[in-house]
Steps between C-alpha positions, in 0.01 A plus 500: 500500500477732238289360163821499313638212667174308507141495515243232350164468366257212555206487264227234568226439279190306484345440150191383328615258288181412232504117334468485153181592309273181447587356819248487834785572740473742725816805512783428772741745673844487415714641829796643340783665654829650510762719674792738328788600694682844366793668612895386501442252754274323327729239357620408894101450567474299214804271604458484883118451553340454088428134571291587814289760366447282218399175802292773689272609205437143418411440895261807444334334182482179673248656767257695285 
C-alpha cells in the first residue's frame, strides 16, 4: 500500500518524572505513548478499529 493511502507511527516513551524540590520521594517513570495514522485512509482507521487501539494500549500499560 503505497504511504499515501496510509502509514502510522507509534512513539513510546518512558520518562523520569522528578517530585517536587523539598520532598524525600524518590523520581518515578511515566510510560507514555501514542500512535499517528497518516494518509487518506486514515479517517476509515480511525472509525473502524480507533476504540481498539485505544483498549490495546491500555492492556499494554496494564502489564508493565
Amino acid at each position: 500500500m503505497p504511504n499515501w493511502m496510509l502509514r502510522c507511527e507509534r512513539v513510546q516513551e518512558c520518562v523520569e518524572v522528578h517530585p517536587p524540590s523539598g520532598t524525600l520521594d524518590e523520581p518515578q517513570t511515566a510510560y507514555q505513548f501514542w500512535e499517528t495514522f497518516y494518509g487518506v485512509l486514515a479517517p476509515v482507521v480511525k472509525a473502524a478499529a480507533g476504540s481498539q487501539i485505544v483498549r490495546g494500549f491500555d492492556v499494554w500499560m496494564e502489564g508493565l
